[in-house]
Each structure stands twice: as C-alpha cells, then as structure tokens.
C-alpha positions as semicolon CSV with decimal commas, in nm:
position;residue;x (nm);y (nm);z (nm)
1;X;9,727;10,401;2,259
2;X;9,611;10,553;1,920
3;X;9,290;10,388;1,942
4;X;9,197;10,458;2,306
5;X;9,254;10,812;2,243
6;X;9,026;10,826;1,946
7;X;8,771;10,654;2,151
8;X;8,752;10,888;2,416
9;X;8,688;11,140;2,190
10;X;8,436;11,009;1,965
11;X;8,643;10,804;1,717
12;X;8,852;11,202;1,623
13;X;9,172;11,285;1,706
14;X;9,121;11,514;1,963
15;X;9,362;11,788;2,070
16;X;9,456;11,745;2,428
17;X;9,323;12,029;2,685
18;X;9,510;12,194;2,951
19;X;9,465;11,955;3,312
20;X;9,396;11,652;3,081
21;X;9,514;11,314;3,226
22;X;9,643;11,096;2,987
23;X;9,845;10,751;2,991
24;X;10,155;10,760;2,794
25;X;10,487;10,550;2,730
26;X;10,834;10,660;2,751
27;X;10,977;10,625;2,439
28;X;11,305;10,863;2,495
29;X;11,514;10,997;2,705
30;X;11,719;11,319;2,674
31;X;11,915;11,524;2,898
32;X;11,688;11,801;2,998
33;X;11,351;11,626;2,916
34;X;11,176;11,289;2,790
35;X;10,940;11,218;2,529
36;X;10,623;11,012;2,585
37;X;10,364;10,902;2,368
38;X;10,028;10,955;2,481
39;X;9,858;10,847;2,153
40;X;9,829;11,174;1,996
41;X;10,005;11,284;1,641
42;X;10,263;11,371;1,799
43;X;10,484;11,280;2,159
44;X;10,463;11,474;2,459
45;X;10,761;11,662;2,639
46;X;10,802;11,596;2,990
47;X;11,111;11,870;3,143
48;X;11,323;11,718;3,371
49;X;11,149;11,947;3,614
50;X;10,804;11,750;3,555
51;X;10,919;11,450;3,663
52;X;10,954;11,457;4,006
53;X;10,836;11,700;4,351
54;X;11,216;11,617;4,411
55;X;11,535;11,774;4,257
56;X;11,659;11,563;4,066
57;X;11,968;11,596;3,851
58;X;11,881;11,285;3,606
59;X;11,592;11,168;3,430
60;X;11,754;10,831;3,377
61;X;11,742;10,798;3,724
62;X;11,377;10,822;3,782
63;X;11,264;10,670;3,432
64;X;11,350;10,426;3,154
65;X;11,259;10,414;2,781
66;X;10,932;10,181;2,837
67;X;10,828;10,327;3,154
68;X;10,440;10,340;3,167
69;X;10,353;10,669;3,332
70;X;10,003;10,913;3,406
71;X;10,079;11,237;3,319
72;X;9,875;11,597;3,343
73;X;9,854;11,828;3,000
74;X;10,013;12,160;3,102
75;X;10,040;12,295;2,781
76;X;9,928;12,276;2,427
77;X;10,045;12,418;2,054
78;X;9,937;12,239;1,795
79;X;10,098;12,441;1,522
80;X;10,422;12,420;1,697
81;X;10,392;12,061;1,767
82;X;10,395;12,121;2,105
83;X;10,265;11,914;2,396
84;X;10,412;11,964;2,755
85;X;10,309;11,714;3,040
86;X;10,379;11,712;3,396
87;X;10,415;11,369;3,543
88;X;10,488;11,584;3,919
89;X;10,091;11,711;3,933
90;X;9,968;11,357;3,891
91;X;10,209;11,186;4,150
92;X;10,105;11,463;4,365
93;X;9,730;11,426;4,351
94;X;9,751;11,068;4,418
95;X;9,994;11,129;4,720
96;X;9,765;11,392;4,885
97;X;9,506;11,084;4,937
98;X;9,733;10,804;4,978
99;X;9,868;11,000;5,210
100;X;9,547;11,091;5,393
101;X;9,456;10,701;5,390
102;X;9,769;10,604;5,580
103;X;9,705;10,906;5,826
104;X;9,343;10,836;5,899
105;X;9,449;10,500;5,951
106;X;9,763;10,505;6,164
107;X;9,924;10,284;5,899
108;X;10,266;10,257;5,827
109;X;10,474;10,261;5,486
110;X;10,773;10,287;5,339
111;X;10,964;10,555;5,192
112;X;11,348;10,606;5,044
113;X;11,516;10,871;5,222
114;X;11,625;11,089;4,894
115;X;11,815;11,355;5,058
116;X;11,976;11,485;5,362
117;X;11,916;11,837;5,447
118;X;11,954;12,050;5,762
119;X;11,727;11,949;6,028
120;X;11,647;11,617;5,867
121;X;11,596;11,380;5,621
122;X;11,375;11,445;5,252
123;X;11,192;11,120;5,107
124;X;10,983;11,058;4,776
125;X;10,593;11,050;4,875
126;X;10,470;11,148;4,535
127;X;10,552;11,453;4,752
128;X;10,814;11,609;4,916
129;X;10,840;11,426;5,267
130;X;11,033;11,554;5,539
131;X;11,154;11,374;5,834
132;X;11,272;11,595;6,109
133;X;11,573;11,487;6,302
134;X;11,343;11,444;6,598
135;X;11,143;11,186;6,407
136;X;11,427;11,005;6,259
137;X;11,520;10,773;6,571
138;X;11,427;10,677;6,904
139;X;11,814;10,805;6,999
140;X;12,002;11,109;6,945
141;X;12,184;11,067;6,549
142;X;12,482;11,252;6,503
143;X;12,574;11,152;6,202
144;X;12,279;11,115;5,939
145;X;12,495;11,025;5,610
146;X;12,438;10,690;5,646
147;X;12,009;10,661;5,584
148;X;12,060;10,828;5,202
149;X;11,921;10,619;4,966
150;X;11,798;10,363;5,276
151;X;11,403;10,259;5,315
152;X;11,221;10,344;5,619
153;X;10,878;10,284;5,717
154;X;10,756;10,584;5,831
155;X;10,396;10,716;5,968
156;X;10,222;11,093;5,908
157;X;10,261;11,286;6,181
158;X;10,065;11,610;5,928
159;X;9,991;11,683;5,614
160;X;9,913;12,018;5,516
161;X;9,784;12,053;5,175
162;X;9,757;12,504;5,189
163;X;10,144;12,478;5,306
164;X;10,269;12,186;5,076
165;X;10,353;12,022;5,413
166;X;10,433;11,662;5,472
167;X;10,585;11,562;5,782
168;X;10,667;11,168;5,885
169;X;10,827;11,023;6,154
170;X;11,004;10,695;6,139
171;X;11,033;10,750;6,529
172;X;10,685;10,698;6,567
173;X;10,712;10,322;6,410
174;X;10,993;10,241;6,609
175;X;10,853;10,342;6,909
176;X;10,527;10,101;6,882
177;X;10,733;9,848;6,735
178;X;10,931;9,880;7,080
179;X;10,588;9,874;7,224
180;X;10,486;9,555;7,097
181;X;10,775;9,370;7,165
182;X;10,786;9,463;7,498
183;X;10,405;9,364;7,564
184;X;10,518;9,047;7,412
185;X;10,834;8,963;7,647
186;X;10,605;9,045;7,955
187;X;10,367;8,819;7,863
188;X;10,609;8,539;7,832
189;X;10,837;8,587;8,124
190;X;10,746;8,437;8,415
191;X;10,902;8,321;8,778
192;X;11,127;8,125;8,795
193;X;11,303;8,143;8,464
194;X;11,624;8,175;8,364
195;X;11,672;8,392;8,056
196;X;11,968;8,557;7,898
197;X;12,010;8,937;7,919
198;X;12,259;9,219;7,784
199;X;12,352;9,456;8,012
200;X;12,226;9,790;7,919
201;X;12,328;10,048;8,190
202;X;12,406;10,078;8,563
203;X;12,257;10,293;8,877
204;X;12,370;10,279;9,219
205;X;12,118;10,042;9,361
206;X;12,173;9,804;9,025
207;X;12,184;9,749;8,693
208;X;11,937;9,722;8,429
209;X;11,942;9,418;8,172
210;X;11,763;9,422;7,821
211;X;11,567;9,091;7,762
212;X;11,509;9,146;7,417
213;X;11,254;9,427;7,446
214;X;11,231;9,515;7,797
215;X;11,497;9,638;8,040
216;X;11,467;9,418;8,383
217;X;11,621;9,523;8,713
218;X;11,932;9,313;8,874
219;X;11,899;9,488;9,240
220;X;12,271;9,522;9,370
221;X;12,190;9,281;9,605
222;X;12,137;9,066;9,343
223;X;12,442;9,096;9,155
224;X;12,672;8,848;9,297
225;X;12,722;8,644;9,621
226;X;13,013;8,864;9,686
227;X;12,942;9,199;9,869
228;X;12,951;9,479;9,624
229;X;12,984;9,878;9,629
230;X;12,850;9,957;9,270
231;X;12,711;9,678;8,985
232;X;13,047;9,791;8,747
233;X;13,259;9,583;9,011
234;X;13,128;9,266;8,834
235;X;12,962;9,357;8,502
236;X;13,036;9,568;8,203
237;X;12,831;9,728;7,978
238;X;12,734;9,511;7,671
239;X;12,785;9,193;7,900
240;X;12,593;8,895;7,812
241;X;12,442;8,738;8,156
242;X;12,247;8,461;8,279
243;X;11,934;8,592;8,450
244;X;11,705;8,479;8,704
245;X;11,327;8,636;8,680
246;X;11,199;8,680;9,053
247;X;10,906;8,920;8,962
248;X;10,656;9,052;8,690
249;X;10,463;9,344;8,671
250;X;10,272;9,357;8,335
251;X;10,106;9,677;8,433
252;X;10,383;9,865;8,530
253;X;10,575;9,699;8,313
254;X;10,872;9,650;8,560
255;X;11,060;9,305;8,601
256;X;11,266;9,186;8,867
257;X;11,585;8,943;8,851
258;X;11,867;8,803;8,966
259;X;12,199;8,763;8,867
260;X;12,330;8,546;9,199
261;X;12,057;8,306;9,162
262;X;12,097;8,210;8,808
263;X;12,382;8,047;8,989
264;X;12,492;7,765;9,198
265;X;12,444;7,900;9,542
266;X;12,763;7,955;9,758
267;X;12,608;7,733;10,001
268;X;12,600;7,393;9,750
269;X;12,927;7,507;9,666
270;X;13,050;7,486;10,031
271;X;12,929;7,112;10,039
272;X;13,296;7,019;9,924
273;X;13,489;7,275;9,995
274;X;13,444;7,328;10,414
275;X;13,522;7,069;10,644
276;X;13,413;7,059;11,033
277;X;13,765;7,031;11,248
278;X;13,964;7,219;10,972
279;X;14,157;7,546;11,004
280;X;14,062;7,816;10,715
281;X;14,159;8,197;10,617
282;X;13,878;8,413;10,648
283;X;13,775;8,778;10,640
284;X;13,626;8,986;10,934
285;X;13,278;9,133;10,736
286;X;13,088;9,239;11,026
287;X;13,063;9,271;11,405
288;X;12,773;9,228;11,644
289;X;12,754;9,231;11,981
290;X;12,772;8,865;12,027
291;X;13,028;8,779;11,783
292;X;13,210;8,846;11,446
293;X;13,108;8,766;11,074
294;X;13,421;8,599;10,893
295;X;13,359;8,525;10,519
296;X;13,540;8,172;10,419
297;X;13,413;8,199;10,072
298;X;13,245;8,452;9,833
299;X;12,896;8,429;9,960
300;X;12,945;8,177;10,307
301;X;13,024;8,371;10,625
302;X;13,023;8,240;10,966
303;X;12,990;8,344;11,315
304;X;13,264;8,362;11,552
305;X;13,038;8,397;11,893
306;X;13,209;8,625;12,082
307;X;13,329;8,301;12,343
308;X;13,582;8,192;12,070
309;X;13,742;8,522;11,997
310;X;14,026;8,505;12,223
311;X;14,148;8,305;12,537
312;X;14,050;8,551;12,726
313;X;13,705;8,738;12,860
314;X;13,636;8,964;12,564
315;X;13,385;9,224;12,660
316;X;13,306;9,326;12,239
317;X;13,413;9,192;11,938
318;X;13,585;9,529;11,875
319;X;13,864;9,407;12,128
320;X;13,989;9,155;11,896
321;X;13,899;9,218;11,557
322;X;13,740;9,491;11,318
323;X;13,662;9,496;10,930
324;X;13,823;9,344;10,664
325;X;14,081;9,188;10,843
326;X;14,214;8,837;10,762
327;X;14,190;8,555;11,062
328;X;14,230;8,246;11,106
329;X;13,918;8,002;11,193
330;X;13,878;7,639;11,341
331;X;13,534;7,509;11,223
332;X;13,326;7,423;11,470
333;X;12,956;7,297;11,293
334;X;12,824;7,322;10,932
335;X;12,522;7,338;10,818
336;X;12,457;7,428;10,442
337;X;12,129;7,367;10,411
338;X;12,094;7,600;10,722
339;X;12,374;7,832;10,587
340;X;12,498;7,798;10,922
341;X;12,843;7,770;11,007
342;X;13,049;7,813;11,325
343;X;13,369;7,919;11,387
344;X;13,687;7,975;11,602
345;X;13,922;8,191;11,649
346;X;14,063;8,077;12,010
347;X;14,041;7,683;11,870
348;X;14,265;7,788;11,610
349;X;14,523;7,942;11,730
350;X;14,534;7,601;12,069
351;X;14,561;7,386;11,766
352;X;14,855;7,583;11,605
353;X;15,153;7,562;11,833
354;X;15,316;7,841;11,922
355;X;15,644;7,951;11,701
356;X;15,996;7,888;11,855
357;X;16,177;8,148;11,930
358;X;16,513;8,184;11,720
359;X;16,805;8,069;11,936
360;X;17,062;8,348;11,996
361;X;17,364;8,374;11,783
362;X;17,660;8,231;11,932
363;X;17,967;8,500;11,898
364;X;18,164;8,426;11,638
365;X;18,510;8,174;11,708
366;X;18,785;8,380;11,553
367;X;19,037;8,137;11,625
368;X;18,865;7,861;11,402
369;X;18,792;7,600;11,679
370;X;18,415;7,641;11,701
371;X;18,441;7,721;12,077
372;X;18,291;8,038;12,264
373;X;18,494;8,198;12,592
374;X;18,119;8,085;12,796
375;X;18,159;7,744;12,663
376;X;18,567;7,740;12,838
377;X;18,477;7,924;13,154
378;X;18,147;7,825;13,246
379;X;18,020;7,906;13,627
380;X;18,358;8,100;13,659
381;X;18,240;8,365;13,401
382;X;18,211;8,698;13,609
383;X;17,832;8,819;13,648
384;X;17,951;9,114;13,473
385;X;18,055;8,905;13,172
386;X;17,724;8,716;13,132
C-alpha cells in the first residue's frame, strides 16, 4: 500500500490533501475510533462518528481488524502526526448513485432495518434510509419490534440529495410481488378445476377464498347443498376447502367457485339412500300454489302436489302445512338424474294405521277379588250409575 501511494505521486511520499480518496486497511480498533493504514508514514484515524451515516454505539460492530475500506481525507497535520478520514463521505457518495440506479430503474434491493424510530423503520443505504410505517407492509403493523436487525427488499420511492432524504418502501415490493402472483394463478385456473382454497373473509352474499394469490368468490348459493342464511353457518375463517372454479375473468381479475360442487351432489347421494314405496321424515321448505317443498335430505326436496296433502279437498297448501315443519312422506317416484322426486303426505298417513285409543281404567277392586260392581250387576246397573 506503500508503493501504490508513492506511485501516485511520482515515486514521493506525498502528504495526503483534504477530499483525497484513499484505500486503507484496518489495522486497530479502539473504543472511540480505528486506525487504518492508507500507506502513508503514518495510520489514519477514523472517529467512531466517521464510520457510519448511522448511530452507532460500536465500531466493532461495523468493522474488523483487516477490513478493507475507501475512505475520504478530512483532515491533515503532519507535524502532529495527524491524519483524520471519514469512511461516512465515501459510503455516501457511492449511495447517492446506487441509489439513483435502482430508482431510475424500478429495481429492487435489500436493506437491514437498523433501527426503529417513530413513524417507521431506519436502514443502512450508505445513507440514512427511512421506511415510513405506510411503506413498511401491505397491512396495518402494530407492533414493529420484530423487523430490527431483519432484511427487506425495498424500492425508492425519493431521494432528495438538498434535504439528505431517502425514502423506501418495502410496501411497494410486496405489492407487485402480490401482483405477479396473482397474474400467475389467473392464468392457470381454469373451468372445471378443483383447487384448494383458505378462507379469507365473509360478506353476506358469500365468502371469499384465497387461492394462493388471488381471492375467488364462493356465492352463498354456492356454499353448501343445505340452505344457508350467512357463509359463517358452514365455514370459518382460516378454513381449508375444496373448491370448484366455475368462472375466470383475467381482466377483471375476478374468479368464480363453488364450494357444493367440489362435492358429491345430494342427488348421487340419494341413489342409496331413498326408496320408492318407503315412508321418510321430511321438512316443509316451501309452498306453492300447487303443492309443498319437503326436504328428505340436505340438498333433495320433493314435491307434495297439493292432491296428496290431506284426505280431503285442500284449497292451498297453507291449509295443511307451513315452513319448517316436520312431516311425514310416502314416496311416490324418483328420479335422480331428474332431481325429481314425489311425495305423499295423505299415502302416508293410509299406510300408518291409526293409534288405539287407551282402554279406560277399570276402578280399582278394594276388596282384592279383581271384580268391578259393572262386572256383578250388569244390565241391572241404574242409567244413573253408568
């Protein structure tokens, strides 16, 4: 390092200049400052507050003895001995057009978040780098202990040289990370598929499933065979469901799907379950004016036509039944591949006989002998008495 100094300056030994760049090694490290040799008589001081555009509380924790470092002359005493360098004005230069690179660009890098401070998070650019608590995530942080000392690749949202301003957002890089993914997941879903899903949150007319990247809709509808009020009646957040895809929009970037018909329909289901001739326990669902709805199974109603409501002339369905009440059914014809199944009520209760009535209690033989005073008297019982 000697030599090379020489050589720049004609073969002498040159005193260094104030805003001279020079290459030097660590060669020690002391609590307030460092030494460096930069190839001249004598080593170069480097304060603590040199080292870095960050505070920093060690040196040891930046450098070590060995450490090859550029360094700017600020100043010079050569009858003290006396050499100070600044290794914080060349790190900055450099940063200012690194960081312009990156910005004209739109590149990404990373950074290590060095502090946290109010409003945000501080990282080590060459520079002082702030991340505003806007830029940090894509979703509100509470708590932002946890990304001290943690990398992030970040992007330049400005850099202002007059102000000593660096702003980055890590935001930013999430955000078109988010973007690619999701272009990506379009692309590959199509009709037809079945694909597995979290759900991510609930409306009123559904819920909304994240694919990995993109959130689809489950209509409610869609949800189950079963009638349903709200989506939370069969899923919870977080849930991990079997989707089917029924439609994709690329360009508005809206997907379709299906819970229900990721499924076995109700209908195939049916196949071994319903038998023509057999009595079942239904529900009343709806009414219409030529008959009731009566649910056998989650997902397979059937129609009792107004004709086998009752054994008598019903003039509406109203007469005999309403809502959600439970009847009893004779099935008449099925037909799942029609999903077509008729029922009745009438037919049902002919082919369930009638109950007995309870025969009356006999009074009670106080004298032991199992005999009433009807069963001794007979015809000659007084009208009154009978």
């Amino acid at each position: 390092m000697m030599e090379e100094h020489e050589a720049m300056h004609g073969g002498e030994l040159a005193i260094p200049q104030v805003g001279d760049r020079l290459t030097g090694k660590v060669v020690k490290i002391e609590d307030k400052q460092a030494l460096v040799d930069v190839g001249y008589k004598y080593e170069a001081i480097l304060p603590i507050s040199e080292v870095s555009a960050l505070h920093i509380d060690r040196i040891d924790d930046v450098l070590s003895v060995g450490d090859e470092i550029r360094v700017q002359v600020k100043k010079v005493n050569d009858e003290k001995e006396e050499l100070v360098v600044s290794k914080r004005m060349v790190d900055a230069e450099e940063a200012w057009a690194r960081l312009a690179g990156y910005r004209d660009r739109g590149e990404a890098f990373e950074v290590k978040v060095h502090d946290i401070v109010k409003g945000g998070l501080v990282a080590d650019v060459g520079l002082r780098g702030f991340i505003p608590a806007s830029q940090v995530s894509t979703s509100f942080v509470e708590d932002f202990s946890d990304y001290k000392g943690k990398t992030l690749k970040v992007k330049v949202l400005e850099l202002d040289r007059e102000q000593n301003r660096v702003i980055l957002s890590h935001r930013a890089v999430l955000e078109e990370e988010a973007e690619a993914k999701k272009a990506e997941v379009l692309s590959r879903l199509r009709p037809g598929d079945v694909v597995e899903g979290r759900v991510a949150r609930f409306a009123d007319f559904g819920a909304f499933i994240d694919l990995g990247g993109v959130d689809g809709l489950v209509h409610i509808s869609e949800v189950s065979w079963e009638h349903v009020e709200h989506p939370s009646e069969k899923l919870k957040i977080g849930d991990v469901v079997k989707v089917k895809v029924l439609k994709v929009d690329p360009e508005s970037e809206r997907v379709s799907l299906s819970i229900k018909q990721a499924e076995a329909s109700p209908w195939e289901r049916a196949k071994d379950e319903i038998r023509v001739g057999e009595i079942r326990e239904g529900i009343v669902r709806r009414l219409a004016s030529f008959g009731a709805f009566v649910e056998l199974m989650p997902g397979v109603e059937g129609l009792v036509h107004i004709s086998q409501l009752a054994r008598r002339r019903v003039a509406t369905p109203s007469e005999v039944v309403s809502p959600g009440q439970k009847v009893r059914v004779k099935v008449l014809a099925f037909s799942p591949e029609e999903k077509r199944v008729s029922l009745s009520i009438r037919e049902a209760e002919e082919a369930e006989p009638a109950p007995r009535p309870e025969p009356a209690a006999k009074e009670e033989d106080k004298s032991g002998f199992g005999v009433t005073i009807g069963d001794l008297l007979g015809d000659r019982l007084p009208d009154a008495w009978k």
